[in-house]
C-alpha positions as CSV (number, residue, x, y, z in Angstrom):
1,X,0.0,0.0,0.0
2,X,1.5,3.4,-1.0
3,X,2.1,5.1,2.4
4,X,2.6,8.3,1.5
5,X,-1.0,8.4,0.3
6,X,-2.4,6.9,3.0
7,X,-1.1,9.8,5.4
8,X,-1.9,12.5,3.0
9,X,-5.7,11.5,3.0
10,X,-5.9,10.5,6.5
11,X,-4.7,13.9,7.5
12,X,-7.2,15.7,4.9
13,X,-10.2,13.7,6.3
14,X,-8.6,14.6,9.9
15,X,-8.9,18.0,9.1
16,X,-11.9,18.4,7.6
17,X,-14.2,16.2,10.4
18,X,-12.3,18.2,12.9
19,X,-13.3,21.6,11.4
20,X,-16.9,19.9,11.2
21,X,-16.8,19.0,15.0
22,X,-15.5,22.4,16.2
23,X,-19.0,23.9,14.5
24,X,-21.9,21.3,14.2
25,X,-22.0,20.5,17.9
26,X,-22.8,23.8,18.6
27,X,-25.4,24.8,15.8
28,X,-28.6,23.4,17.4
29,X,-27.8,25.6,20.4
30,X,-27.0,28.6,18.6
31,X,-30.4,27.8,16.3
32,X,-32.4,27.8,19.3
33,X,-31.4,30.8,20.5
34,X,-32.4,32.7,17.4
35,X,-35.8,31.6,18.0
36,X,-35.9,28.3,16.0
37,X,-38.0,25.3,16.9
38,X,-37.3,22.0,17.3
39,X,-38.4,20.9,13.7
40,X,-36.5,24.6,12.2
41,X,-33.5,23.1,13.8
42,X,-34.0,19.6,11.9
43,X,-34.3,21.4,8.6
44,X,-31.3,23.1,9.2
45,X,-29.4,20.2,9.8
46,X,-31.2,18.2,7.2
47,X,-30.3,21.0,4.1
48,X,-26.8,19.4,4.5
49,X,-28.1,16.1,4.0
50,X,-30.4,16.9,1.3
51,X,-27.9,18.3,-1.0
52,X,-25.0,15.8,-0.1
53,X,-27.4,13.3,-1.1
54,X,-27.7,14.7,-4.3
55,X,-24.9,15.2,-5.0
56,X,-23.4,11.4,-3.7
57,X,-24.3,9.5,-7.1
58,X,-22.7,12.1,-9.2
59,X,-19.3,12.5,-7.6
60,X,-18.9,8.9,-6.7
61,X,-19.6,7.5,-10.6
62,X,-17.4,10.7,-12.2
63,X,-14.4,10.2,-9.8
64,X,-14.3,6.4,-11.1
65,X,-14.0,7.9,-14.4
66,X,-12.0,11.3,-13.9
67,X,-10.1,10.6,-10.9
68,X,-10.3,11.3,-7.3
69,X,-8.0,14.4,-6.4
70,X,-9.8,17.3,-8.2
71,X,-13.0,16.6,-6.1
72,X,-11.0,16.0,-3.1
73,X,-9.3,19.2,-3.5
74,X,-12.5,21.1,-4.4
75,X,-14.5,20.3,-1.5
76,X,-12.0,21.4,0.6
77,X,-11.7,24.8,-0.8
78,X,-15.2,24.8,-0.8
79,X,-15.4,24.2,2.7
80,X,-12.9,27.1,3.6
81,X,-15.3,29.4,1.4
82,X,-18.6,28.2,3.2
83,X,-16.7,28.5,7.0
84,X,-16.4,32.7,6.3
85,X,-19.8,32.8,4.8
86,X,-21.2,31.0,8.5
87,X,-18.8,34.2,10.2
88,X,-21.4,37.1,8.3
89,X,-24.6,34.8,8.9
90,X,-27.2,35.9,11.3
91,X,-30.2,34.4,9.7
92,X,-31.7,31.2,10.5
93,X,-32.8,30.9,6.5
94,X,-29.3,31.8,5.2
95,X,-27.9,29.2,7.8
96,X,-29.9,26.8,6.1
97,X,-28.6,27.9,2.7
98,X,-25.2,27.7,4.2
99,X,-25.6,24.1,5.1
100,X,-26.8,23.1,1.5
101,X,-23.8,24.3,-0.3
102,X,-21.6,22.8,2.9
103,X,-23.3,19.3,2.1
104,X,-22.3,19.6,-1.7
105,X,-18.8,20.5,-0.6
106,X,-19.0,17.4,1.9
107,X,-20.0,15.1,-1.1
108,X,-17.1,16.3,-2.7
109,X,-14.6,14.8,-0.6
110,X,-15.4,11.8,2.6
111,X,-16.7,9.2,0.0
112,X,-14.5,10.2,-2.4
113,X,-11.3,9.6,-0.1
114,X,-12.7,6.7,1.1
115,X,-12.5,4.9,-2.3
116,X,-9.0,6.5,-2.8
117,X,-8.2,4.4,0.2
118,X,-10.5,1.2,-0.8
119,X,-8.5,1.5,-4.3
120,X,-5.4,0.8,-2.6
121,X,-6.3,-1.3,0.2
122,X,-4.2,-5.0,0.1
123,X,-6.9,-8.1,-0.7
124,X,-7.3,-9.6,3.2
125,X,-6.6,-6.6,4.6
126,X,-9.6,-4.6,4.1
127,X,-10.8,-4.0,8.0
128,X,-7.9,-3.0,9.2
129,X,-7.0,-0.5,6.3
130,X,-10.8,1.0,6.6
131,X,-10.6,0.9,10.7
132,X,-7.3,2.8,10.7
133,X,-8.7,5.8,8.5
134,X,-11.8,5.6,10.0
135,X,-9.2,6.9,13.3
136,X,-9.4,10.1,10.7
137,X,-12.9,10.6,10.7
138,X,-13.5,10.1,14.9
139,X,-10.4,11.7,15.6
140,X,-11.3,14.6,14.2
141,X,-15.1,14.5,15.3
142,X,-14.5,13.5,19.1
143,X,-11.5,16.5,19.4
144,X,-13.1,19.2,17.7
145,X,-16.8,19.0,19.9
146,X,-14.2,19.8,22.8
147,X,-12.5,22.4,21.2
148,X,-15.3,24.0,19.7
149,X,-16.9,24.0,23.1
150,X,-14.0,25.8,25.2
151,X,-13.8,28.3,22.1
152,X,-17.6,29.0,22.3
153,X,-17.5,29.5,25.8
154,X,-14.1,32.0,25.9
155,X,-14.8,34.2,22.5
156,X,-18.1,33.4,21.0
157,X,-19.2,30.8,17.8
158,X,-17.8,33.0,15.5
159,X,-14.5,31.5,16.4
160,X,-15.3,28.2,15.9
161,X,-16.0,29.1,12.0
162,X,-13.8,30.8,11.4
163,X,-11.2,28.0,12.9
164,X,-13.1,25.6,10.7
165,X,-12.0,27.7,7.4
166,X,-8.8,27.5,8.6
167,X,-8.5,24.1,9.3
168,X,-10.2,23.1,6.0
169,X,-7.8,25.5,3.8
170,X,-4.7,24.0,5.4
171,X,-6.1,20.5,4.2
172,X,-6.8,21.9,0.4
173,X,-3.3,22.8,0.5
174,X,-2.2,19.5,1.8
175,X,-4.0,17.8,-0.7
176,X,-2.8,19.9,-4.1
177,X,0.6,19.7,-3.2
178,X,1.1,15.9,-2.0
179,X,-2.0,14.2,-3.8
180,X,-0.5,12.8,-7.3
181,X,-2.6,13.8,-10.7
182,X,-4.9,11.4,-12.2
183,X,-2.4,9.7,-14.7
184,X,-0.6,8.7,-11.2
185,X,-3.2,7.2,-9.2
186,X,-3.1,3.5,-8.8
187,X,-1.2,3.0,-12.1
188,X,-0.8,-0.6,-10.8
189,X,-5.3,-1.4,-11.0
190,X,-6.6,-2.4,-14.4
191,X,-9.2,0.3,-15.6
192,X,-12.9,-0.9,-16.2
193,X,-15.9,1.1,-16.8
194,X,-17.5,1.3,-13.2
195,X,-21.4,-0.9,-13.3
196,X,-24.4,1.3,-14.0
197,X,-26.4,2.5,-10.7
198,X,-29.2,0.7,-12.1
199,X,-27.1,-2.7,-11.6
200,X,-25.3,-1.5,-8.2
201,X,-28.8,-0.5,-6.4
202,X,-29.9,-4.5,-7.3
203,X,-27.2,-5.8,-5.3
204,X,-28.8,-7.2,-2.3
205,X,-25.5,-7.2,-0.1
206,X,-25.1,-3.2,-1.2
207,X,-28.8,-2.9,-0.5
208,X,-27.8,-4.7,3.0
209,X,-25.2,-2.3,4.2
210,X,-27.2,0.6,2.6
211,X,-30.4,-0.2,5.3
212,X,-27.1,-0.3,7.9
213,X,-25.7,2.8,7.1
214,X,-29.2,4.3,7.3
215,X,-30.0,3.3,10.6
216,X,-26.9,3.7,12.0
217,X,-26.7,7.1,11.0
218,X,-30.3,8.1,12.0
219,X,-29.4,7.7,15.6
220,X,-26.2,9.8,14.7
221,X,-28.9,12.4,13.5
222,X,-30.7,12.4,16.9
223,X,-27.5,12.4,19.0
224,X,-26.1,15.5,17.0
225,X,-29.1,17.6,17.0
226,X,-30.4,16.7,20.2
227,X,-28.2,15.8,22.7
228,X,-26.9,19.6,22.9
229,X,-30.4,20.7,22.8
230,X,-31.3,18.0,25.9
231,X,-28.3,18.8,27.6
232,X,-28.6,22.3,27.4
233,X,-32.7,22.5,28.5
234,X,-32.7,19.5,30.7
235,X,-29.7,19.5,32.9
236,X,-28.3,23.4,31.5
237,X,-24.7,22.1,30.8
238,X,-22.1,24.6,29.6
239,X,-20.9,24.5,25.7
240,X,-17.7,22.6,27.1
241,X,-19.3,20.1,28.9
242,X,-21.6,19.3,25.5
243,X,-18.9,19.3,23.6
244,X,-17.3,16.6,26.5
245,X,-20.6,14.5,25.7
246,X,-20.5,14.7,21.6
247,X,-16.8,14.1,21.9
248,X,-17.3,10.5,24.2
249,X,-18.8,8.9,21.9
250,X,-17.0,9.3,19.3
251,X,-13.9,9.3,20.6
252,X,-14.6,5.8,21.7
253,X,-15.9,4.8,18.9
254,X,-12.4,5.8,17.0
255,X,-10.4,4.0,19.2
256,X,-12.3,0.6,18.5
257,X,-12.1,1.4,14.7
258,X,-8.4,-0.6,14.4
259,X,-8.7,-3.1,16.4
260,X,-12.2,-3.9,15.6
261,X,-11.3,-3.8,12.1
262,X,-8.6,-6.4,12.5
263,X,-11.0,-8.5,13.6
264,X,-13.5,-8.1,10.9
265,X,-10.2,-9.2,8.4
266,X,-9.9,-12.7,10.7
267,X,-14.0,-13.5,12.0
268,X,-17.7,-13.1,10.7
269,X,-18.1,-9.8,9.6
270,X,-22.2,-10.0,10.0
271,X,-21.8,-10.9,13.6
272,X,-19.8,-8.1,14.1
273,X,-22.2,-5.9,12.6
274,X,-25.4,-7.4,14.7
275,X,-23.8,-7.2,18.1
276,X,-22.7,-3.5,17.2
277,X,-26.1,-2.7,16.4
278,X,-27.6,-4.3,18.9
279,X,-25.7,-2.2,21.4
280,X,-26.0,1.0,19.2
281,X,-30.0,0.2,19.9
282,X,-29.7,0.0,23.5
283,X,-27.4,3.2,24.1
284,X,-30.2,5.1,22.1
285,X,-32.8,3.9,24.7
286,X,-30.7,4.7,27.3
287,X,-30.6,8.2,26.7
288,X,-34.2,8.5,27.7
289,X,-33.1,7.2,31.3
290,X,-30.8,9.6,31.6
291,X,-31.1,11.7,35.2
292,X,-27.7,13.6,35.0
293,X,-24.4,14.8,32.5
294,X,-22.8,10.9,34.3
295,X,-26.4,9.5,32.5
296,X,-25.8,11.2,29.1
297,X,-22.0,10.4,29.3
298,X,-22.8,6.6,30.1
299,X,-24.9,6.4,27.4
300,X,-23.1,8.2,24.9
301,X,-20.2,6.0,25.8
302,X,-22.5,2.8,24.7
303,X,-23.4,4.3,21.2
304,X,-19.7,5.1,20.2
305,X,-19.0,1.2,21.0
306,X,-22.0,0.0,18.8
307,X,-20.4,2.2,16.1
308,X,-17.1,0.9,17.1
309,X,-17.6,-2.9,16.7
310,X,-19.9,-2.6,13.7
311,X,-18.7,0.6,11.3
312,X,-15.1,-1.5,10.1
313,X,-16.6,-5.2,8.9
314,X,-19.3,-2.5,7.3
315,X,-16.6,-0.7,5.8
316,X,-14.5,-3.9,4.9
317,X,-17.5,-5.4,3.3
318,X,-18.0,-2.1,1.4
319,X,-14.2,-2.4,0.0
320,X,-14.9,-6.0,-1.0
321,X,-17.9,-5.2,-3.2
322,X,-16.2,-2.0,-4.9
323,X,-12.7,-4.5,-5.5
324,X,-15.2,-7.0,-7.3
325,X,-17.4,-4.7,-9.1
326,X,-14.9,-2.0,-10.4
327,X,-16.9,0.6,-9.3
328,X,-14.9,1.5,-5.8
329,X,-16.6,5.5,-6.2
330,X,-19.8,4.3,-7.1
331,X,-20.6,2.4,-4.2
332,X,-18.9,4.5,-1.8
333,X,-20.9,7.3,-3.1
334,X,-24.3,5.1,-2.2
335,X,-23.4,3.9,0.9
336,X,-22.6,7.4,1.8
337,X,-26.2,8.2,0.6
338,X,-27.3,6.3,3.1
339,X,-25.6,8.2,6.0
340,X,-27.0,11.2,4.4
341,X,-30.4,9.8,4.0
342,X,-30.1,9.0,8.1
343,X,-28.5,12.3,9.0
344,X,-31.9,13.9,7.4
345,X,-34.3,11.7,8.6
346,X,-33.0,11.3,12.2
347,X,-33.1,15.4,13.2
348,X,-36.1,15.2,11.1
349,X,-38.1,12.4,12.8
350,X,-36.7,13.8,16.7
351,X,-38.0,17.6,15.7
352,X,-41.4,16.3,14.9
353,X,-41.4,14.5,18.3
354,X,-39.7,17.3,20.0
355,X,-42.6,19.6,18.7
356,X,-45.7,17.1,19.0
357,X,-44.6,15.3,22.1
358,X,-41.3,15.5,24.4
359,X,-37.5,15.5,23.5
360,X,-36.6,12.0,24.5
361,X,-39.4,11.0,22.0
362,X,-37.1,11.1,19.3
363,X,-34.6,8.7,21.1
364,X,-37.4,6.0,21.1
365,X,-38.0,6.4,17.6
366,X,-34.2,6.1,17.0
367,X,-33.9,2.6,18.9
368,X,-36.6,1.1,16.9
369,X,-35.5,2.5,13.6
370,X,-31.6,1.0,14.8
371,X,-32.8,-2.5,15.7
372,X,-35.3,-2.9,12.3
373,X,-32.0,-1.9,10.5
374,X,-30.0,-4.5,12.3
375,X,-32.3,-7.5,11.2
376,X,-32.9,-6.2,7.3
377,X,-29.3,-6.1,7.2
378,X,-28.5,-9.7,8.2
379,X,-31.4,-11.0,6.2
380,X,-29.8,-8.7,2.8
381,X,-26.4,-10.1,3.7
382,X,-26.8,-13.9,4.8
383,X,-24.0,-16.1,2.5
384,X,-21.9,-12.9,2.0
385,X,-18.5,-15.0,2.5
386,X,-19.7,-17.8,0.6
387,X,-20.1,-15.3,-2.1
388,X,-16.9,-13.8,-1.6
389,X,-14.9,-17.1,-1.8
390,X,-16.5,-18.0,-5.3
């Protein structure tokens, strides 16, 4: 595996998610106090979604074809233009615009980096690769809550974005300078024409880790928007201490990443998918038995170690199917549609919850929707390894 790419990526990713978790922590609590409601705050957090949805197909399939570093590099930028726009934004509406162009920038870049790496990742090998730069993605996540937090709290949010275009820019730099062009990238694969959506979507395995990624990522939805928001009404916790909570759980979950990903390379990669949704499903109920910050820590605790155990056999499995099918942007792009698709419907389904009955609502909804995801999945992916030794 070329090395030198490797780092250059992981560090890009790094700095990107950790520009993201100095701000998006903090949004629902700077939303609601400019008067917006629970379901105003979903909507905000969903525009991302939306238009990284969109987007997802397009990028994936043309990066097969044109190569991965110009969208790489052009999200980033991207991302350092939207970070100054946040600093002039006092509107709720141009917030929400702000978040649709972030989410075409953010299609730009996480899925196709991740089938950069998936290009190059050794045969065998695929957990471990995928859980070692997933460290990129929660590293960057669990430090910047923290950060973002103690900046909020000492100089105001504005801070935080502009530390966020920063961040970003130093990463576009990174990226033009050290990323090779497209005549140089993995000179050593055979080039194929990737497989039409149309086949990809009619994949049952894809279609299996699709219904995963979309569950999984619809309790990440109701964490993200609405932890702060409960931690903030319920128990009236300081921007440092919510960034503390954010950060737990996905700081944890990053430190399983490698060495749950070795595993998935050596054992059952379905079983370790189950038990880590299993336990993603019973961390989102405990968050409606919370009393206290030591209640929202434990349980935030639990979610990052369903993520942890599951997200690398889902990623190595993901790797396996683009290896085989030639189409490594393609399906990253649609698995990534289906963290999207979550991260929409999750704030989504807690707002209307939050509005028609009580916050911890939307955690309820969130363990059913987890579990149901769980059993689709193994039924979509039964004989997976008999199909990958053929």
């Amino acid at each position: 595996m070329n090395i030198k790419l490797f780092a250059t990526l992981f560090l890009a990713v790094f700095s990107i998610t950790l520009g993201v978790g100095l701000v998006v922590p903090l949004l629902p609590v700077y939303a609601h106090e400019l008067g917006a409601t629970g379901l105003y705050i979903a909507f905000m957090f969903g525009a991302f979604s939306i238009s990284r949805t969109a987007f997802l197909p397009y990028f994936g399939k043309i990066s097969d074809r044109k190569g991965r570093k110009p969208f790489i590099t052009s999200g980033l930028l991207a991302y350092f233009l939207v970070s100054i726009a946040y600093i002039f934004s006092k509107s709720l509406n141009l917030f929400i615009m702000i978040r649709f162009f972030q989410g075409i920038a953010s299609a730009m870049i996480l899925p196709v980096a991740l089938a950069y790496i998936g290009d190059i990742t050794p045969k065998g090998r695929e957990g471990f690769i995928m859980g070692l730069f997933n460290v990129s993605i929660y590293g960057g996540l669990s430090v910047g809550p923290v950060i973002g937090g103690m900046a909020k709290d000492s100089f105001g949010i504005q801070i935080s974005f502009l530390s966020m275009g920063l961040i970003s820019f130093a990463g576009f730099l990174l990226c033009l300078i050290l990323l090779p062009p497209k005549k140089e990238e993995n000179p050593h694969l055979k080039v194929k024409n990737p497989l039409n959506y149309r086949i990809l979507i009619k994949d049952r395995y894809i279609g299996g880790l699709f219904i995963f990624r979309l569950a999984y990522t619809t309790c990440i939805g109701i964490v993200w928007c609405f932890l702060p928001l409960l931690a903030d009404s319920a128990f009236s916790l300081s921007s440092s201490l919510i960034g503390i909570l954010v950060m737990v759980g996905v700081l944890t979950a990053g430190i399983l990443q490698t060495p749950m990903g070795l595993l998935a390379d050596k054992f059952s990669k379905r079983m370790l998918i189950a038990i880590g949704g299993f336990v993603t499903g019973g961390a989102i109920f405990s968050f409606v038995m919370a009393h206290s910050f030591w209640g929202l820590f434990f349980a935030n605790t639990l979610f990052g170690i369903g993520g942890g155990i599951a997200i690398p056999s889902v990623m190595a499995m993901t790797v396996i199917l683009g290896h085989r099918t030639h189409s490594m942007g393609s399906i990253m792009g649609l698995l990534t549609m289906g963290h999207s698709l979550g991260m929409v419907l999750g704030p989504i389904l807690a707002g209307i919850m939050m509005d028609a009955f009580q916050l911890w609502m939307g955690f309820i909804v969130g363990t059913g929707v987890m579990l149901l995801g769980v059993i689709i999945t193994l039924l979509l992916t039964a004989n997976f390894q008999t199909m990958v030794k053929e």
